[in-house]
N, CA and C atoms as a LAMMPS dump frame, in Angstrom:
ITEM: TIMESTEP
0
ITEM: NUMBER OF ATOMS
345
ITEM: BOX BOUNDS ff ff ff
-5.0000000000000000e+02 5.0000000000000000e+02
-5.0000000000000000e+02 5.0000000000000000e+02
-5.0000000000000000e+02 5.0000000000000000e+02
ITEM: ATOMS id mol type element x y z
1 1 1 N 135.15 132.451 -0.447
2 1 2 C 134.757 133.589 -1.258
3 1 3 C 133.278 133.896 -0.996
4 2 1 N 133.06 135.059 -0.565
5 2 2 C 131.478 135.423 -0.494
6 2 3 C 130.826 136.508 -1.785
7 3 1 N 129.562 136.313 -1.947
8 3 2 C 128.866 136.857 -3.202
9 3 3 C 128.494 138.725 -2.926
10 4 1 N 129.599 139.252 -2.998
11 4 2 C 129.256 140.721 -2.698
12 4 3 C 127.994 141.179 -3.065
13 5 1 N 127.412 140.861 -4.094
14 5 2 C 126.527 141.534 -4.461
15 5 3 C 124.513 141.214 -3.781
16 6 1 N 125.304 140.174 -2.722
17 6 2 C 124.205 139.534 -2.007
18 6 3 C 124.41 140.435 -0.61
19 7 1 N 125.449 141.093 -0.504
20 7 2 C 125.815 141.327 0.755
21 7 3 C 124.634 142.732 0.878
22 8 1 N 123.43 143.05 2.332
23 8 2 C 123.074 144.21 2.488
24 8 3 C 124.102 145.666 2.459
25 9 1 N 124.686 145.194 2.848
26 9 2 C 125.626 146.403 3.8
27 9 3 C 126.487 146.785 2.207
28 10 1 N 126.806 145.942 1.429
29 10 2 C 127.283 146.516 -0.109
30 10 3 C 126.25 146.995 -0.677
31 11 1 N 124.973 146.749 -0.988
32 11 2 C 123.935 147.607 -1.673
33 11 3 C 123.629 148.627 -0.925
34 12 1 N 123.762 148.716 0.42
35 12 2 C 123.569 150.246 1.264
36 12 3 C 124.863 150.975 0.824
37 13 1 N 125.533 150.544 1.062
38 13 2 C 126.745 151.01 0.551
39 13 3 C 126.444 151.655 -1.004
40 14 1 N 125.974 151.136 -1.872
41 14 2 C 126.321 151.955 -3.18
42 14 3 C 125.024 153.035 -3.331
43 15 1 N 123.999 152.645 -2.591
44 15 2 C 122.658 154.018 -2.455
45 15 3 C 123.891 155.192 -1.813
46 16 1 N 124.533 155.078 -0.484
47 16 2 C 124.982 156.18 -0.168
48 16 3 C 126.451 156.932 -1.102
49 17 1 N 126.641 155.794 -1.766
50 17 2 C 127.34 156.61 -3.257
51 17 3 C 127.15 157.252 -4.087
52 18 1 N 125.471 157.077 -4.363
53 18 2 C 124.886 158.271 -5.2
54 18 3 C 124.542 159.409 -4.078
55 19 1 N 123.969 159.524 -2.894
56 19 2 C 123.984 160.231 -1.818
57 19 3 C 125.045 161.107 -1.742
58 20 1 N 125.961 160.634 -1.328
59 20 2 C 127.156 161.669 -1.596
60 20 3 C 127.811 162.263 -2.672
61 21 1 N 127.633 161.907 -4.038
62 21 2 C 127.816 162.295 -5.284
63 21 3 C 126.97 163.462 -5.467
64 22 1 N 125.285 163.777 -5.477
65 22 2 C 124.593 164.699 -5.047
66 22 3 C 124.996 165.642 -4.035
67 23 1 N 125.106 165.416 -2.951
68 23 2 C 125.174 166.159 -2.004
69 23 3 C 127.019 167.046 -2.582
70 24 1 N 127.625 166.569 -3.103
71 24 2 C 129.103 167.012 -3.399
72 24 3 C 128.734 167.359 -4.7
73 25 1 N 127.939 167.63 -5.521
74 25 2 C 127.564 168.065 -6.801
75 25 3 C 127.319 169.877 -6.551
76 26 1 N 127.079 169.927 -4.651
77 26 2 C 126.57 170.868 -4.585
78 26 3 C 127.25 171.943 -3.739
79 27 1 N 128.559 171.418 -3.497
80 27 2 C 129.424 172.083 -2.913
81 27 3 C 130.256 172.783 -3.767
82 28 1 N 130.916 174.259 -3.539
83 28 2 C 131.411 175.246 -3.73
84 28 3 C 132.762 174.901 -5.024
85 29 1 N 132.338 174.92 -6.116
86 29 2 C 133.304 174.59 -7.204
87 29 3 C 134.727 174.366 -6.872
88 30 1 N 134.883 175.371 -5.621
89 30 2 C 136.96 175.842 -5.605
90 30 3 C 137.105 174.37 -4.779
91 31 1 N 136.007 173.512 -3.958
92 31 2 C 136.215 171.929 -3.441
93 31 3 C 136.07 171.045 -4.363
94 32 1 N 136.094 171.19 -5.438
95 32 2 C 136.409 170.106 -6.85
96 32 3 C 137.236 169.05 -6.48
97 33 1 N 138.29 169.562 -5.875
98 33 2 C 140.267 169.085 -5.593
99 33 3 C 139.895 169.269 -4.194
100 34 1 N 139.41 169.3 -3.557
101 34 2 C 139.449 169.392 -1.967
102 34 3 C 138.575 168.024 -1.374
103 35 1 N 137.469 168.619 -0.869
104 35 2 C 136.322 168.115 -0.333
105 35 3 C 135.381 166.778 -1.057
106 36 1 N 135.403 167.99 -1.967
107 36 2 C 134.719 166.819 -3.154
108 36 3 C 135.434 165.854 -3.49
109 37 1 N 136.517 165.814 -3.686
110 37 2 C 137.261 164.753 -4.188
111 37 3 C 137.697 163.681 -3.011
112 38 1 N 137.754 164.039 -2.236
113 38 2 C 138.022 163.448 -0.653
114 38 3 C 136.804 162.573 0.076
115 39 1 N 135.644 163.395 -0.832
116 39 2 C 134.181 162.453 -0.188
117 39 3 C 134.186 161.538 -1.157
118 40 1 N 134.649 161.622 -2.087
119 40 2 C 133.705 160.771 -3.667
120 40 3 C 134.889 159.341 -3.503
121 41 1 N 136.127 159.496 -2.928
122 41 2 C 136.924 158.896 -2.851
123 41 3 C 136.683 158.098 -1.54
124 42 1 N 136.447 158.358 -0.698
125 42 2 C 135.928 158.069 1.04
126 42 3 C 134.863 156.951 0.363
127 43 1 N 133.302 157.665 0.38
128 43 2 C 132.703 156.658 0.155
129 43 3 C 132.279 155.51 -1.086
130 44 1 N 133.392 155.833 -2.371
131 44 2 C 133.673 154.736 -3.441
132 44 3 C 134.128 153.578 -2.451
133 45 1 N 135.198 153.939 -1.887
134 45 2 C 135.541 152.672 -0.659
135 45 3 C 134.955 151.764 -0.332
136 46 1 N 133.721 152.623 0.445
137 46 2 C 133.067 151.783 0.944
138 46 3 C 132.735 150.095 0.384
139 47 1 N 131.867 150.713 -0.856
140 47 2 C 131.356 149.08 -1.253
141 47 3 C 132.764 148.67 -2.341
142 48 1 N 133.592 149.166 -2.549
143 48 2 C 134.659 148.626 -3.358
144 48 3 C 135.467 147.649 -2.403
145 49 1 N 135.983 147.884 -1.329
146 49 2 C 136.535 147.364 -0.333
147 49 3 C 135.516 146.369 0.128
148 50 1 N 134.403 146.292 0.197
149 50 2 C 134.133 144.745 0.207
150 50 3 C 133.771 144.106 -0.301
151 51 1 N 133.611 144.512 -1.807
152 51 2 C 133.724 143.974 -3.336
153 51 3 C 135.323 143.139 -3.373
154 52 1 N 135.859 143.934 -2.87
155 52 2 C 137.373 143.008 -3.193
156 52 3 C 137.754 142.184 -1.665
157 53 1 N 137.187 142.422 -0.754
158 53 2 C 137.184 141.756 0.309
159 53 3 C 136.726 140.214 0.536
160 54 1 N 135.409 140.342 -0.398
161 54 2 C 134.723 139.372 -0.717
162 54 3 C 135.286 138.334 -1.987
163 55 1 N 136.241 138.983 -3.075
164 55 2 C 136.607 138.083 -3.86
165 55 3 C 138.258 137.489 -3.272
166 56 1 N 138.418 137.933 -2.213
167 56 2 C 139.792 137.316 -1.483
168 56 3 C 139.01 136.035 -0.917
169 57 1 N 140.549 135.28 -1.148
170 57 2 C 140.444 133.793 -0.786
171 57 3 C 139.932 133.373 0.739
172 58 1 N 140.658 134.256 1.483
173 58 2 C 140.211 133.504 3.403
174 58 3 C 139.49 134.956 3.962
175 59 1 N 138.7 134.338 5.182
176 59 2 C 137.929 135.015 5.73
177 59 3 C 138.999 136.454 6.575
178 60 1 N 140.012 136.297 6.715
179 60 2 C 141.322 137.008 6.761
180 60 3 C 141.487 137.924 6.207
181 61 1 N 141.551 137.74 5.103
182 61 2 C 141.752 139.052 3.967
183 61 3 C 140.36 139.541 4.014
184 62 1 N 139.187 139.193 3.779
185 62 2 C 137.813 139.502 3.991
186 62 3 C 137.323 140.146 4.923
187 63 1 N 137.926 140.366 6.202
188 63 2 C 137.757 141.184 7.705
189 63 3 C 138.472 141.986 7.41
190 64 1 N 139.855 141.941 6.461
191 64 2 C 140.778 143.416 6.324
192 64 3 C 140.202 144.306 5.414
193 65 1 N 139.797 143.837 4.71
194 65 2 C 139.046 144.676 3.659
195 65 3 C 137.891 145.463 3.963
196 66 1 N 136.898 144.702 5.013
197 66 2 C 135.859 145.57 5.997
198 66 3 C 136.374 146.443 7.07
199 67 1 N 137.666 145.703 7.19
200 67 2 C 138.004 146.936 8.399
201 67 3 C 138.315 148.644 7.66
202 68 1 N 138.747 148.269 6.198
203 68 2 C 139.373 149.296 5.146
204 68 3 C 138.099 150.119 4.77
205 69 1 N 137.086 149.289 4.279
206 69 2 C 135.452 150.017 4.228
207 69 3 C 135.229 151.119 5.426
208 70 1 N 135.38 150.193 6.613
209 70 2 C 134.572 150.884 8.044
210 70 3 C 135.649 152.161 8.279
211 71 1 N 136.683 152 7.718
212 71 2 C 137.964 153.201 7.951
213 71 3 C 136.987 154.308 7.227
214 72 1 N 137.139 154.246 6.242
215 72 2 C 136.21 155.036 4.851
216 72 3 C 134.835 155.629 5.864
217 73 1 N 134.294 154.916 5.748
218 73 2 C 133.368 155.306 6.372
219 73 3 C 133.216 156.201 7.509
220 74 1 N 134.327 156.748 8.625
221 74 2 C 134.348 157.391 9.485
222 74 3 C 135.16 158.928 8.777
223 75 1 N 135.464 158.549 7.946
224 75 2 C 136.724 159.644 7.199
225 75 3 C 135.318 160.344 6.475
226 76 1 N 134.649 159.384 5.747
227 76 2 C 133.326 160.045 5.566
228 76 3 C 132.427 161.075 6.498
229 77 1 N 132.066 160.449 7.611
230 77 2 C 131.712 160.901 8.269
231 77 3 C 132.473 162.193 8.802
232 78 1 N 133.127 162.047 9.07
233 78 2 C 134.463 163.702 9.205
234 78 3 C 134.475 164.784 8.766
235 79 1 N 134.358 164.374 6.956
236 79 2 C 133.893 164.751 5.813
237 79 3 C 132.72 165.863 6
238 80 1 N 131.741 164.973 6.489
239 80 2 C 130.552 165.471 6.443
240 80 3 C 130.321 166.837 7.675
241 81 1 N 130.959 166.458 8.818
242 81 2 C 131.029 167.487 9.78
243 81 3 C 131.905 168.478 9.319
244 82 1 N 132.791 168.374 8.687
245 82 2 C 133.88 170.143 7.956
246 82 3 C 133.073 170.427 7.327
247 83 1 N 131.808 170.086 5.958
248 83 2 C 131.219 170.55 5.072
249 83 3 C 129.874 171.295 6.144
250 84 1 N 129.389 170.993 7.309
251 84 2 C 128.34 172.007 8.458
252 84 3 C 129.431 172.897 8.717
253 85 1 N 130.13 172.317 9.122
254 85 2 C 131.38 173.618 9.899
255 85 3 C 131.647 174.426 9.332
256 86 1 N 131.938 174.496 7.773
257 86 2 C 131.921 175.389 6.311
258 86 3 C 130.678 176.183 6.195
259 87 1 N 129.884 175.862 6.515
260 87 2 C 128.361 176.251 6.219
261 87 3 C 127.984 175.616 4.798
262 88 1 N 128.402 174.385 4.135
263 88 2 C 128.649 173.712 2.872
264 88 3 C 126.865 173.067 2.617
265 89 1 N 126.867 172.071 3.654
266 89 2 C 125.555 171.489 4.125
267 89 3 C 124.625 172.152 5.309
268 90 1 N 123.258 171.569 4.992
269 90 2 C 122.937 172.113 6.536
270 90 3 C 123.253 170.672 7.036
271 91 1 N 122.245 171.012 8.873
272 91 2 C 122.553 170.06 9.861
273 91 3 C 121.208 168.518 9.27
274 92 1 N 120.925 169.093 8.754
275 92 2 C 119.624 168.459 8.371
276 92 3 C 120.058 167.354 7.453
277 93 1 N 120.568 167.318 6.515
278 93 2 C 121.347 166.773 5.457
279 93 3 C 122.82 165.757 6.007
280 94 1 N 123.444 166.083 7.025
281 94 2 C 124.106 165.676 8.049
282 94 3 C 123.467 164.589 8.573
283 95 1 N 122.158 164.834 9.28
284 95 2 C 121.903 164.097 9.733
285 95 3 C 121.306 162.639 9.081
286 96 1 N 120.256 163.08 8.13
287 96 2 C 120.225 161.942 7.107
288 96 3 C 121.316 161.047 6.514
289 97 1 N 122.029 161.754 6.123
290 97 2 C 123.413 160.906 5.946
291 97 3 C 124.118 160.043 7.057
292 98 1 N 124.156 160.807 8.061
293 98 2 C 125.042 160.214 9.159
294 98 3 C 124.359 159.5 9.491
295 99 1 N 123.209 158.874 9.134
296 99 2 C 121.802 157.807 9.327
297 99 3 C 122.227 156.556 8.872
298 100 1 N 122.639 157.001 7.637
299 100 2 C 122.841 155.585 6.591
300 100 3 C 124.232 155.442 7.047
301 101 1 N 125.065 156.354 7.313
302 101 2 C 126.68 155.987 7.51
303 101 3 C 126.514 154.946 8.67
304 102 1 N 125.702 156.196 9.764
305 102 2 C 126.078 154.786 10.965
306 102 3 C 125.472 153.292 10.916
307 103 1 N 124.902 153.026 10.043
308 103 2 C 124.006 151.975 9.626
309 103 3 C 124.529 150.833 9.07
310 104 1 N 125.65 151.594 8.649
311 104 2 C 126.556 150.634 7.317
312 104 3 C 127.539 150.645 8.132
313 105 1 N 128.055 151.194 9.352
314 105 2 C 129.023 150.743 10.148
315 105 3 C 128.904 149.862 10.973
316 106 1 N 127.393 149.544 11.233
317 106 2 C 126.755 148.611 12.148
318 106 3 C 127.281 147.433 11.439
319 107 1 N 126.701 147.554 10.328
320 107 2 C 126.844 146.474 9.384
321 107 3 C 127.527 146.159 9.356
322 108 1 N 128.803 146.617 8.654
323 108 2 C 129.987 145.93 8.99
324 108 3 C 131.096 145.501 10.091
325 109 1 N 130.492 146.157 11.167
326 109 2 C 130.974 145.381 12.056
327 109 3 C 130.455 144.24 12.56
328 110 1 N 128.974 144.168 12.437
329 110 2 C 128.55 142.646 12.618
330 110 3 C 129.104 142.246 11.379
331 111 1 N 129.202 142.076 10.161
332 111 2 C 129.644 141.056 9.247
333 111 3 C 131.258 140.646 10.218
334 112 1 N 131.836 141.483 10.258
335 112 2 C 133.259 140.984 10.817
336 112 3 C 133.231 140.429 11.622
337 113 1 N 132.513 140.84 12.376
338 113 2 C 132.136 139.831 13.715
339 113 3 C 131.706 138.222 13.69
340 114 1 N 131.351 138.087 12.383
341 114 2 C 130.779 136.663 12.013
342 114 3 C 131.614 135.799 11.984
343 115 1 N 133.009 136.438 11.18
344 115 2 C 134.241 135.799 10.72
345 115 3 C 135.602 135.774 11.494
């Protein structure tokens, strides 16, 4: 069992949860049920999935659960390119984000890599 709340890549993880909560605060009401709900759901993942990754018994279940995060995380990222393509975000805002995303994908692929 590992101590999630020691883990970097889970506290990056929950900064870019308020990140995207903002940034989707500010998208077009009629994406309530669309977009918005699709990002807020994407990157909750993130650090939830290795919140529960981490309270599983073998290092087994603990790599599936990061692999379930790092899924999230690209669906995120996806996310984020339809909302430029929309004209939703600028590129600017994109890019900051896609900063911390790819950051936390690093991350978790070295954590998996450990195990």
């Amino acid at each position: 069992m590992h101590n999630y709340r020691e883990l970097k890549v889970w506290q990056k993880a929950r900064v870019l949860v308020k990140l995207i909560y903002q940034i989707t605060n500010n998208l077009p009401k009629e994406e309530n049920f669309g977009l918005t709900s699709q990002m807020r759901r994407a990157v909750v993942s993130i650090p939830s999935n290795i919140a529960e990754g981490a309270g599983r018994g073998t290092n087994k279940d603990f790599c599936r659960f990061l692999d379930i995060a790092y899924g999230s995380s690209f669906e995120l990222e996806t996310q984020l390119l339809l909302c430029v393509d929309l004209a939703y975000i600028s590129e600017s805002v994109l890019f900051n984000t896609e900063s911390q995303i790819k950051e936390i994908q690093r991350m978790l692929y070295a954590l998996k890599s450990k195990y």
